[in-house]
ChimeraX commands (.cxc) that place a marker at each C-alpha (Angstrom):
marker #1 position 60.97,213.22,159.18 radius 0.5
marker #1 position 62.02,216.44,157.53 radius 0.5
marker #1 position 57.99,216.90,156.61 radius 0.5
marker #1 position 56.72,216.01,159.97 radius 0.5
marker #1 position 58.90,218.34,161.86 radius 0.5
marker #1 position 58.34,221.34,159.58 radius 0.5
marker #1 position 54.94,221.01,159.45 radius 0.5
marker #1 position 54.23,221.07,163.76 radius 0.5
marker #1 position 57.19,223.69,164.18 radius 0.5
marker #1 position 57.17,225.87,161.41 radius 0.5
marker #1 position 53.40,225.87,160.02 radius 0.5
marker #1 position 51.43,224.83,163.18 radius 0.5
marker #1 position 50.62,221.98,162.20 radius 0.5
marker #1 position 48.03,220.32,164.53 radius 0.5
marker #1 position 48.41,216.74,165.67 radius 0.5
marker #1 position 44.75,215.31,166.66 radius 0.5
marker #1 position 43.72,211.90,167.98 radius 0.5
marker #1 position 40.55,211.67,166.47 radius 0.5
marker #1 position 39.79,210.58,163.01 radius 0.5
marker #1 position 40.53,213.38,159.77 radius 0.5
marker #1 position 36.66,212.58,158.53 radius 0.5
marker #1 position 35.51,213.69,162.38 radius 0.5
marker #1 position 37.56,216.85,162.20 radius 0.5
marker #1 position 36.34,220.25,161.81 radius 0.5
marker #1 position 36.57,221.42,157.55 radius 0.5
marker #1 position 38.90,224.39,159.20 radius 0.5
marker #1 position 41.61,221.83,160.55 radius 0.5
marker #1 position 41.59,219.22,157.99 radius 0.5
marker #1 position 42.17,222.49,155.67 radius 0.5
marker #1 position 45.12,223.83,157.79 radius 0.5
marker #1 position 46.65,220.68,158.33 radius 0.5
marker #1 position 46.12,219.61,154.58 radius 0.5
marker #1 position 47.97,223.54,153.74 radius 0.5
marker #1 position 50.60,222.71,156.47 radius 0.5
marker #1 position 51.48,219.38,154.85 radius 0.5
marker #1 position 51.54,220.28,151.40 radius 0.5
marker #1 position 53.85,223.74,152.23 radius 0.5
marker #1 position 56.52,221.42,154.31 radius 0.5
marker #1 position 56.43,219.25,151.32 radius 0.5
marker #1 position 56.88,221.75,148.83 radius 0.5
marker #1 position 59.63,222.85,151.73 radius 0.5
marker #1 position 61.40,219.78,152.29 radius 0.5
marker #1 position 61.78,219.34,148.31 radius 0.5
marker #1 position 62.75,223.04,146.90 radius 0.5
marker #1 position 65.32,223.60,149.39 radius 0.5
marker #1 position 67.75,221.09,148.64 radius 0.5
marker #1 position 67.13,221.09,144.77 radius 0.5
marker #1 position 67.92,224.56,144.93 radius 0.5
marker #1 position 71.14,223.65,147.17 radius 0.5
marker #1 position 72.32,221.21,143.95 radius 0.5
marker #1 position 71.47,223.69,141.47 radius 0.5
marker #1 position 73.90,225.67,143.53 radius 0.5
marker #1 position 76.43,223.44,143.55 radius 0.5
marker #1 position 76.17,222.35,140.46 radius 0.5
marker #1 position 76.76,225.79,138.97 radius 0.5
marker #1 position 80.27,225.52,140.14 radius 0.5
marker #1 position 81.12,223.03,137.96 radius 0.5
marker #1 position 80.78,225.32,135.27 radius 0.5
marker #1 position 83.52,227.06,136.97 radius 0.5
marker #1 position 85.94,224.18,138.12 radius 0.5
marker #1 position 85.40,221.95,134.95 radius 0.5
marker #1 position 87.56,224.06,132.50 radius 0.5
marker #1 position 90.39,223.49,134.94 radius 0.5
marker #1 position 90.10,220.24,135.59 radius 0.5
marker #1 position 89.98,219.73,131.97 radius 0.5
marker #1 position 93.28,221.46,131.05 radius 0.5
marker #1 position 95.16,219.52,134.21 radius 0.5
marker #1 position 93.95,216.26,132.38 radius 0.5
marker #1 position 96.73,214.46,130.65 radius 0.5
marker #1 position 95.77,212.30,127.95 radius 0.5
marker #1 position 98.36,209.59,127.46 radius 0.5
marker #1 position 99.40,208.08,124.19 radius 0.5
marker #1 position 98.00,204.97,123.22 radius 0.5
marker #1 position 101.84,202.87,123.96 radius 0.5
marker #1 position 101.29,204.10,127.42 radius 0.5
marker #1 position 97.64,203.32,127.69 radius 0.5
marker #1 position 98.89,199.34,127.15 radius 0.5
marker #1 position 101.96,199.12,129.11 radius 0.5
marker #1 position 100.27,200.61,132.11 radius 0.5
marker #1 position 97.65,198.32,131.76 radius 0.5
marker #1 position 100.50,195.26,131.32 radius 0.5
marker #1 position 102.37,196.77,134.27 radius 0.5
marker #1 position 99.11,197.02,136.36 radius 0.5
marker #1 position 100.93,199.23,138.94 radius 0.5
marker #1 position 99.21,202.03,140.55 radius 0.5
marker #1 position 100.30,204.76,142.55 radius 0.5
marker #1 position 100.07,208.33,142.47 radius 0.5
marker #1 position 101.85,209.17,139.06 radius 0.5
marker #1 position 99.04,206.96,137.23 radius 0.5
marker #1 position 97.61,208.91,134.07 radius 0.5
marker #1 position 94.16,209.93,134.01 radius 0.5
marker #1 position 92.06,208.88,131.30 radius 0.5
marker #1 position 89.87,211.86,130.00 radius 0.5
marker link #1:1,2 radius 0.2
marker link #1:2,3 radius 0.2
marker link #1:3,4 radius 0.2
marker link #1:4,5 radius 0.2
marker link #1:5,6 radius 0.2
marker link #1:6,7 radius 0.2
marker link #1:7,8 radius 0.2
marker link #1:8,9 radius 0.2
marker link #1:9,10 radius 0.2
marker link #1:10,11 radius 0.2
marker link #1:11,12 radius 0.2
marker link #1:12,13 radius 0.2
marker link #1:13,14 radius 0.2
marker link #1:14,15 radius 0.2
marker link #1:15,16 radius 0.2
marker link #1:16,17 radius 0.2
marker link #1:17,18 radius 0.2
marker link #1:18,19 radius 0.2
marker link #1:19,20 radius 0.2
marker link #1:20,21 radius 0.2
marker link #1:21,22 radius 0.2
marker link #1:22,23 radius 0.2
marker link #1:23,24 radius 0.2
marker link #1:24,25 radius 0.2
marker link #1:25,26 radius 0.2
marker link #1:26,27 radius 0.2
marker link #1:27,28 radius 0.2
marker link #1:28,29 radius 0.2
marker link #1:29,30 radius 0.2
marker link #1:30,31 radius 0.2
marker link #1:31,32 radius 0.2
marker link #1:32,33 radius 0.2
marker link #1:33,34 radius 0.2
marker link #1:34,35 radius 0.2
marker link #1:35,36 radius 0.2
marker link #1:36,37 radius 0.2
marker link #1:37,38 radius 0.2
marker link #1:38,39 radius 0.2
marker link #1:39,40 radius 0.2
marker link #1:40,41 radius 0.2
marker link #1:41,42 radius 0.2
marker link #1:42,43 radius 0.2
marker link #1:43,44 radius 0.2
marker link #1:44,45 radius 0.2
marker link #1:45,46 radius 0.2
marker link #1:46,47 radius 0.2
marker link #1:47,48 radius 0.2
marker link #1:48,49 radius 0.2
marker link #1:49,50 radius 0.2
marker link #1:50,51 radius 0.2
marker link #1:51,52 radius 0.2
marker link #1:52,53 radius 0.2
marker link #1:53,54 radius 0.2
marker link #1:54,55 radius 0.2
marker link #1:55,56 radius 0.2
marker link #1:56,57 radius 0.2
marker link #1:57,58 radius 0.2
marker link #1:58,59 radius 0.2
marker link #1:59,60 radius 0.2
marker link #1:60,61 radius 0.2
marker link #1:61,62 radius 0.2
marker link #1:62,63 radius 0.2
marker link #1:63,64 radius 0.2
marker link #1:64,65 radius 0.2
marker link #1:65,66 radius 0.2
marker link #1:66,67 radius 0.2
marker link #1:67,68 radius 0.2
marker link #1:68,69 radius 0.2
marker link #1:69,70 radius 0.2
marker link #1:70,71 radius 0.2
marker link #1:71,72 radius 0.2
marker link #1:72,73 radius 0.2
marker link #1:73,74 radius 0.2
marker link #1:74,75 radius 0.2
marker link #1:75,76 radius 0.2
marker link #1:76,77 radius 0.2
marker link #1:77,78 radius 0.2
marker link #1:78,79 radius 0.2
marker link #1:79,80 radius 0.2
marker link #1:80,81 radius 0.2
marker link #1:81,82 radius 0.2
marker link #1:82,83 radius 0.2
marker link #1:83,84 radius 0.2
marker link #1:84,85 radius 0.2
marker link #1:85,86 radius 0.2
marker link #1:86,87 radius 0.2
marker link #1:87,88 radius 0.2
marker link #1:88,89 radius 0.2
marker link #1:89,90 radius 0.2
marker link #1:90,91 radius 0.2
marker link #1:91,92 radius 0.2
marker link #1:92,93 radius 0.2
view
C-alpha cells in the first residue's frame, strides 16, 4: 500500500487504463522511475528508523547489564522446585 500511495501522491505517478506495451516510452519511463523511487522509499525509511533505534541499545544495554542479578546455582534449583513466580523472580543473564 505504502508503494502505491507514494508513488500517485508524492512522485506523480500516473494510473492509465490501457495496456503498459500501448503506452507512450515517456510514461512507461516515469511510471517505471516513480515505482522504483517509492520502493527505494518505502524500504530506506524504516531501516533507517531501526538503525536508529537500535543505536540506543548501545546506550541502555550497559545498564541493563549491571541491574542483572545472576543467582547462584542453589537458587537456580530451588526456584525451579518451588516454581513460584512473582515479581521478586531472578533474572537469568
Amino acid at each position: 500500500m505504502a508503494v502505491g500511495y507514494i508513488s500517485e501522491q508524492v512522485f506523480s505517478y500516473s494510473v492509465e487504463k490501457e495496456q503498459v506495451s500501448s503506452m507512450t516510452p515517456v510514461v512507461q519511463e516515469h511510471n517505471a522511475n516513480s515505482l522504483g523511487n517509492s520502493i527505494a522509499i518505502s524500504t530506506v525509511l524504516p531501516w533507517i528508523a531501526c538503525f536508529c533505534l537500535y543505536g540506543f541499545l548501545h546506550i541502555t544495554y550497559a545498564l541493563d547489564k549491571n541491574n542483572c542479578v545472576l543467582p547462584a546455582d542453589d537458587d537456580i534449583n530451588d526456584d525451579i522446585a518451588g516454581a513460584s513466580i512473582d515479581e521478586t523472580t531472578k533474572l537469568l543473564c
